[in-house]
Steps between C-alpha positions, in 0.01 A plus 500: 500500500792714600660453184230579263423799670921617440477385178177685412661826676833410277303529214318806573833668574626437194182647287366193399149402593481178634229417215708635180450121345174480609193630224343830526178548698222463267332863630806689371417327135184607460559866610778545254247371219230736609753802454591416184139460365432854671855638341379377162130676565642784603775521190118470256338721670756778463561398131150572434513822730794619227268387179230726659742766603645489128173485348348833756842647321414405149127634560615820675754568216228509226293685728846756586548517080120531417487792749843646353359483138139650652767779651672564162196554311338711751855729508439490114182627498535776715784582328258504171249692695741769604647546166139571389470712763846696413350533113197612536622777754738573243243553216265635740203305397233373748466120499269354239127467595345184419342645217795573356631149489165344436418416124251732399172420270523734295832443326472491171729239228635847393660582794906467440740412751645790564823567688428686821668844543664353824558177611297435769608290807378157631321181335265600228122343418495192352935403606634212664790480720815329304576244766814559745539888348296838598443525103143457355425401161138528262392321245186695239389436196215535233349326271306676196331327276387761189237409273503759194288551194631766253194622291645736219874495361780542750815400514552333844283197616542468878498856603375822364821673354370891362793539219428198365187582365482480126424837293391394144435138419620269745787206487388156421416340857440814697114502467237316773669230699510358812778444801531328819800554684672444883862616403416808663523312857741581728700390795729710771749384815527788788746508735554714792818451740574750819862616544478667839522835285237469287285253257610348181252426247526292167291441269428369167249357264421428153259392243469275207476751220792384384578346072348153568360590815828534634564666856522837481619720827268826568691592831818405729607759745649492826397793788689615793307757684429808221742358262427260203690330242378289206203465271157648574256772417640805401507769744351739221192253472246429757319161507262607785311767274433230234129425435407148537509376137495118492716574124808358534619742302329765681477861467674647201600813633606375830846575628592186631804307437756321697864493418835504694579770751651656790277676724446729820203545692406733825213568669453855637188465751224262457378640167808577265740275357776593287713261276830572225612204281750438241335286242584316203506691172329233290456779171319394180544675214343471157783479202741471721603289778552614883834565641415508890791725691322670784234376718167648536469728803161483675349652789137502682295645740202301643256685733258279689182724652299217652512066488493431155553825294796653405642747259838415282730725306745383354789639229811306257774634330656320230759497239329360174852343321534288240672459145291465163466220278578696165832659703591258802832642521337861618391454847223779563315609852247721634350605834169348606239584794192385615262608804166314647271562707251196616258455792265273685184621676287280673134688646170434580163506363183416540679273828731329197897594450556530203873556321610725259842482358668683235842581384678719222840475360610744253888568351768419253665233436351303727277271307678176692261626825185504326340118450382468141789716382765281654323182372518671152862593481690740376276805614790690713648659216567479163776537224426763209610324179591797329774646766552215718415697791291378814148639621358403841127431458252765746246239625162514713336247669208453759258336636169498786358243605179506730414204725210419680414240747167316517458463899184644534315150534625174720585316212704777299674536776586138610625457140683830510364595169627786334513655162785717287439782242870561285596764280840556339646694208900519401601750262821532333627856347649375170780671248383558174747276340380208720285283204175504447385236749673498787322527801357857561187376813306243645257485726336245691158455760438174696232405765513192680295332779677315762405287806688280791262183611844446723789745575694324293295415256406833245336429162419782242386599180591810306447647182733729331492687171792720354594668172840637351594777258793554317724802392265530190194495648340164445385292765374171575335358836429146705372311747508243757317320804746302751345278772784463764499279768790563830572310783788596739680285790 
């Protein structure tokens, strides 16, 4: 007993437990187990604690870059807003009213687009956004569809073209015919983009008047604030004081072309407008050809009384130059000038407005701003064949139109029915060496009746008559009715 007891105190001494070759106590097993179970719980539960922590990241970091984006665009359009702000302060115009911007009903398919004297600041009617830019783009167009029976000799078949009318017996194939035509539609791309300093505006559109239906461009012109550059209506013309003739053609002794220019335009209160231009000096000459050096110098004032009516003066200065066909090595020039005057008046009566609009252009040499002149050719001055010298052509032309809308009764005026009454002479002052037949006046008279079952629908019918005399006297007349049909988008 003794002995054990030394050798089990021996043992302990030494650091060895008396049962080191004995097996471990089943209890301590099973605890050991347990943890590692719980260990390996534990490690899956905080792996799936980091998938959910990484996902909550993911999540929050779409949410983080959806709210920077939302940020961005809000910073952008304030900025927009405020450079609206800064332009409009700058032009010292009020905000547009909603009827401003709203498309009105009683647009007519005559009305141009016309460049505006200033470029105006924010979206306009009828834009969209360009996506990721401040810039805003429009598309328009129209589509006419003309349906035109001649009924006596004339020398166009789509359109009613004055100087063509035939004096004596007429060509073969000029006498009653009929025409149906949709050439004459259109299409135009505006764009507007802000620069923090101001708008810039471009525009252009064109037509299918081309040979072969070809395109043919009728303006392209960029604005930036007052200034313009490119094709459009001349400043000496004004498209707003045209009647509405559904003619393609239209008025003959309507100044209204549109050709390459430079151009200036300031306002001076709400009801003046001034505007110089440098112009292209496009000069047609008859036995002779043009030799363009100097561009046509134009300027206008436009005075603007009440919504709707305004006043227009406007004045060119030209140099007619150009080198004869019997001599082309003898380059001859002289000066020409033109003035106009033109207005639109709308006013009421009998609780109707009704429109007058007239215009008068008078001058020499300037036979390329009067319609059926320019069509013609050759009319702003001639050669004399017997000294080779060069004669600017005086001319006169002008029109008045009367227009009257039909609103009295619910339906009239749901349909925005209205009617047009169009008269127009062009006179040229001719040398007497000229021959016998060259154009001396014309004169033309057209009434039309137009409706709109939808604002942008109009349909009309017109009837216009016209005559021409020559140097010598002799005349001839002719006729036409055109059913035209417009819808614009």
């Amino acid at each position: 007993m003794r002995f054990g007891l030394v050798l089990v105190a021996l043992l302990t001494f030494a650091g060895i437990p008396a049962w080191a070759d004995a097996d471990p106590p089943p209890a301590s097993a099973a605890g050991k187990t347990v943890d590692v179970a719980e260990q390996q719980k534990e490690i899956e539960r905080q792996l799936t604690l980091i998938e959910n922590q990484k996902k909550r990241i993911e999540t929050q970091d779409g949410d983080i870059k959806a709210l920077q984006q939302q940020l961005a665009d809000m910073e952008q359009t304030l900025l927009s807003l405020k450079r609206r702000l800064d332009e409009l302060e700058a032009a010292g115009a009020p905000p547009p009213s909603p009827t401003d911007v709203a498309t009105k009903a009683d647009e007519s398919p005559s009305d141009p687009e016309l460049p505006a004297d200033v470029v105006s600041a924010g979206d306009f009617p009828g834009s969209i956004r360009i996506p990721g830019s401040d810039a805003a783009v429009k598309f328009g167009a129209l589509i006419r569809t003309a349906f035109v029976f001649t009924l006596q000799p004339l020398g166009s078949d789509s359109s009613f073209l004055t100087h063509t009318i035939p004096v004596g017996p007429p060509p073969a194939g000029e006498g009653a015919r009929t025409a149906f035509t949709a050439n004459t539609s259109r299409f135009n791309i505006d764009f507007r983009t802000p620069t923090g300093i101001g708008q810039i505006r471009a525009f252009i559109e064109g037509d299918f008047t081309g040979p072969n239906n070809t395109f043919y461009l009728r303006q392209a012109y960029a604005q930036f604030k007052g200034a313009l550059v490119g094709q459009t209506w001349s400043t000496f013309a004004d498209p707003e004081a045209a009647p509405e003739d559904i003619d393609f053609e239209g008025v003959s002794s309507k100044n209204e072309i549109r050709q390459p220019q430079l151009r200036y335009t300031w306002r001076s209160g709400q009801k003046f407008s001034f505007a110089v231009a440098a112009e292209t000096p496009a000069v047609s000459i008859t036995g002779g050809q043009g030799v363009n050096l100097v561009p046509d110098l134009v300027g206008r004032t436009i005075w603007r009384p009440k919504e709707k009516a305004h006043v227009q003066f406007g004045a060119v200065l030209r140099q007619i130059r150009g080198e004869s066909n019997a001599n082309p090595d003898l380059t001859e020039n002289v000066l020409g000038w033109g003035a106009s005057i033109s207005a639109a008046w709308p006013f009421q009566r009998w609780k109707l407005t009704d429109r007058v609009e007239f215009q008068v252009n008078g001058g020499v040499g300037i036979a390329r701003y009067i319609k059926d002149l320019n069509s013609l050719g050759g009319e702003d001055a001639v050669f004399d064949p017997a000294d080779g010298s060069l004669h600017a052509l005086p001319v006169l032309g002008w029109y008045l139109g009367y227009q009257h809308m039909w609103r009295k009764w619910e339906f009239t005026r749901t349909m925005n029915l209205r009617s047009s009454l169009i008269a127009s002479w062009v006179y040229v002052d001719n040398p007497s060496f000229q021959p016998t037949d060259a154009y001396k006046r014309t004169q033309r008279y057209a009434a039309n009746l137009i409706f709109s079952p939808s604002p942008r629908i109009d349909v009309g019918l017109e009837y216009i008559w016209g005559s021409r005399t020559n140097l010598n006297g002799e005349s001839g007349s002719s006729s036409q009715i055109q059913f035209v049909g417009y819808y614009r988008f």
